[in-house]
FIVEXKE-34531 format. One record per residue (C-alpha): residue number from 1; residue in three letters; x, y, z. Coordinates in nm, 4 decimals. Layout:
NODE   n res       px       py       pz
NODE NUM ala        X        Y        Z
...
END
This chain:
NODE   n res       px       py       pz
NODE   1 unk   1.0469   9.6779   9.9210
NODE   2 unk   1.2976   9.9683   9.9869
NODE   3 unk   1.1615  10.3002   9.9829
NODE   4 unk   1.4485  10.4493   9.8810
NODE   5 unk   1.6649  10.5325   9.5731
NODE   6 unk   2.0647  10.5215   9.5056
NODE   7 unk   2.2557  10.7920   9.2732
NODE   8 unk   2.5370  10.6548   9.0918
NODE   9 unk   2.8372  10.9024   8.9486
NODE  10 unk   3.1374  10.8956   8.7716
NODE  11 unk   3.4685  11.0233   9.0047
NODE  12 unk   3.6476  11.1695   8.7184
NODE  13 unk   4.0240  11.2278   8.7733
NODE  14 unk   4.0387  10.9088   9.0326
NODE  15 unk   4.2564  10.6266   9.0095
NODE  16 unk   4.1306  10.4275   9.3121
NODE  17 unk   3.8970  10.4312   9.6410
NODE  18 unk   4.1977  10.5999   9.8320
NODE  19 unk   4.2194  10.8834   9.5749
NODE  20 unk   3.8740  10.9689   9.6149
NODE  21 unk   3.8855  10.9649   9.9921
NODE  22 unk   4.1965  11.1869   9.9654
NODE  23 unk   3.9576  11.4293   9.7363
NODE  24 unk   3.6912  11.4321   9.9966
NODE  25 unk   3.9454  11.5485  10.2175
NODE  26 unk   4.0283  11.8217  10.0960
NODE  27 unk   3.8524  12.1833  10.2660
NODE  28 unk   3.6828  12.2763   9.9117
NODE  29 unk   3.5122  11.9215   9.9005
NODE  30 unk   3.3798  11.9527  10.2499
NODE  31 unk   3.0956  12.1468  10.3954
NODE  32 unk   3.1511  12.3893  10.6994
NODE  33 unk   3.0759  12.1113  10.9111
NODE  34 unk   3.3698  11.9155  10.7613
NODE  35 unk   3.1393  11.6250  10.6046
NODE  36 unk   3.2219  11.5420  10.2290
NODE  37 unk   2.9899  11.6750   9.9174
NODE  38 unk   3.0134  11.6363   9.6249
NODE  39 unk   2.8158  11.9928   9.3580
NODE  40 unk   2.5890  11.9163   9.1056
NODE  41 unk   2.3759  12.1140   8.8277
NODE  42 unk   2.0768  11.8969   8.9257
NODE  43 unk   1.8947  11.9232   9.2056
NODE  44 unk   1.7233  11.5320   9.2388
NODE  45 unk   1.3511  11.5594   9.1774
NODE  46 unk   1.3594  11.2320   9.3693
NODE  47 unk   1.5169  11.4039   9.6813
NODE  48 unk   1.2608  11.2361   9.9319
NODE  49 unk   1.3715  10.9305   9.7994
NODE  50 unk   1.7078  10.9966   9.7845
NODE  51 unk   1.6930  11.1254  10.1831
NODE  52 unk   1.5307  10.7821  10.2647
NODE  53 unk   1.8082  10.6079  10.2733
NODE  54 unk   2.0137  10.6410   9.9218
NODE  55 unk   2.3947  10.6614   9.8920
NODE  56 unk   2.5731  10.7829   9.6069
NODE  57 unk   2.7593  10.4699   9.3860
NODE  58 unk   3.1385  10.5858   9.2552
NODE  59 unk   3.1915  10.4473   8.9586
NODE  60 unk   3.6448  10.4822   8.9169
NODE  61 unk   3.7879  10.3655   8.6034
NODE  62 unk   3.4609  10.2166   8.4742
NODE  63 unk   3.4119  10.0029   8.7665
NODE  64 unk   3.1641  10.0650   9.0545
NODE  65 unk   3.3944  10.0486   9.3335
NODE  66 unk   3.2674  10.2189   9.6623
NODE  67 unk   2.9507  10.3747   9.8047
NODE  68 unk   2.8580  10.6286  10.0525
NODE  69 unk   2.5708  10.7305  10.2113
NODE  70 unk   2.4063  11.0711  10.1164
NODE  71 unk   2.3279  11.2431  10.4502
NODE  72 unk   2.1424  11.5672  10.3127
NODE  73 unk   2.1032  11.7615   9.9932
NODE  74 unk   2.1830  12.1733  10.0343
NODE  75 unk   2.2239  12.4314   9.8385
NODE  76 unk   2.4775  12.6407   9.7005
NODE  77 unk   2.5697  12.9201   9.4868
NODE  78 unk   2.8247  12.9458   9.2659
NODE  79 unk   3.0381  13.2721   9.1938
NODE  80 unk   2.8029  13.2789   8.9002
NODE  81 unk   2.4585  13.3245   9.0621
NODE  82 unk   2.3762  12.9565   8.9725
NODE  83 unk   2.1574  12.7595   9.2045
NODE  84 unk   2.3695  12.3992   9.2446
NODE  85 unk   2.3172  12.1328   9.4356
NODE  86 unk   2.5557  11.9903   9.6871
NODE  87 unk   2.5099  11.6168   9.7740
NODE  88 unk   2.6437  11.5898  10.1409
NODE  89 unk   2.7598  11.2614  10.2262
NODE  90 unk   2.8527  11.0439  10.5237
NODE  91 unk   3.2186  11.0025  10.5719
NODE  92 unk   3.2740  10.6339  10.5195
NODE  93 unk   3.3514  10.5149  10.2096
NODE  94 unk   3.1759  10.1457  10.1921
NODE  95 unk   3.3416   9.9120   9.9010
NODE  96 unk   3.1376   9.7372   9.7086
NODE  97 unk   3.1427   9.4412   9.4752
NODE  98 unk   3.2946   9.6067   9.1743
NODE  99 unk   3.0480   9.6220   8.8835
NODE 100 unk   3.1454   9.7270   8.5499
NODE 101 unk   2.9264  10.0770   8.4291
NODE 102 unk   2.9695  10.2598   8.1121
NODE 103 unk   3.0356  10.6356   8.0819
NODE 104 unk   2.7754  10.8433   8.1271
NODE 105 unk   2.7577  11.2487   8.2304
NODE 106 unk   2.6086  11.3538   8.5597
NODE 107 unk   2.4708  11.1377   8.8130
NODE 108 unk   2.2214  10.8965   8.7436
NODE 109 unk   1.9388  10.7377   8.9494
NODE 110 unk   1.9754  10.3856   9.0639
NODE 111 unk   1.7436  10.1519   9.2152
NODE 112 unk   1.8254   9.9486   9.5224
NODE 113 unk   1.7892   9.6092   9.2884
NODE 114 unk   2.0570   9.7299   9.0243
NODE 115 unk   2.2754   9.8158   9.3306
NODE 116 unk   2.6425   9.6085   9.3851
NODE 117 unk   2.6137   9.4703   9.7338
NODE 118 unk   2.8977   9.6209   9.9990
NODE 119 unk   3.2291   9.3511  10.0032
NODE 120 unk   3.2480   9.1233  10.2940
NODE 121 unk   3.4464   9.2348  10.6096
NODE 122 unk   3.7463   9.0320  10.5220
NODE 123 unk   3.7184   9.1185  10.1881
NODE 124 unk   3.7741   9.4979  10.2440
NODE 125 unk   4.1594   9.4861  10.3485
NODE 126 unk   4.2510   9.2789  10.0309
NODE 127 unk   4.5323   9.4225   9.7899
NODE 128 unk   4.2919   9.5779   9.4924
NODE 129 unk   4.3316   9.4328   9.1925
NODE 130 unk   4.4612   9.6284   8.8798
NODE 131 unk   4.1998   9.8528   8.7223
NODE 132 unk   4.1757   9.6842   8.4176
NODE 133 unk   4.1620   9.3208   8.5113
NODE 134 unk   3.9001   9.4731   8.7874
NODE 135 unk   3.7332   9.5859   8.4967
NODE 136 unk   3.7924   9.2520   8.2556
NODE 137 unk   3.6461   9.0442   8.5165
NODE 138 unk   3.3601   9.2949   8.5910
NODE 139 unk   3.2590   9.2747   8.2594
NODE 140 unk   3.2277   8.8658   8.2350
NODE 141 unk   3.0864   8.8585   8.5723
NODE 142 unk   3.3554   8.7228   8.8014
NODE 143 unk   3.3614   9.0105   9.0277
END
């Protein structure tokens, strides 16, 4: 049994996997060591969990599309004098089978069990389909 836990998240403002990478590539989405992170209100009460092996599950265009794994948890403050978490995360953006997900706000915890399994090897250079018969098939299970 895994003794770990996933986060999932929406990635607002994204159209695909590549958009987000070319987010997370951006200096203000990277830490001064250059590795991706992603801020957050919530700090995860779970955080030993999360450390023990969880990645972070992007949900784009309603679809869980990609994963990648969380590396550390620090902590920033904002211009406002708010304590906020930033979820530091490997590089590598791992696809996944595409599961469809409802909105939701914030990031939510996910167990290993509930987690889309990474695509195949082969799989991972295939054109992506369009979003919404990603999502269309998601929803009936195809995908």
């Amino acid at each position: 049994m895994p003794k770990h836990v996933n986060l999932i998240k929406l990635s607002v403002g994204t159209e695909n996997v590549e958009d987000l990478a070319a987010w997370q590539a951006l200096p203000q989405a990277q830490t001064a060591d250059g590795l991706p992170r992603h801020i957050t209100r919530m700090w995860p009460k779970r955080e030993d969990e999360v450390l023990g092996g969880g990645s972070i599950y992007w949900v784009i265009k309603g679809v869980v599309q990609c994963r990648q794994r969380i590396l550390r948890l620090d902590e920033v403050q904002g211009s406002d004098g708010i304590r906020r978490c930033a979820i530091v995360l490997e590089p590598e953006l791992h696809r996944t089978v595409l599961a469809q997900k409802r909105p939701f706000q914030g990031w939510r915890y996910l167990k290993p069990e509930d987690t889309p399994a990474d695509l195949p090897r082969g799989r991972v250079a295939e054109e992506p389909l369009p979003p919404e018969l990603s999502a269309a098939l998601a929803e009936i299970g195809v995908l």
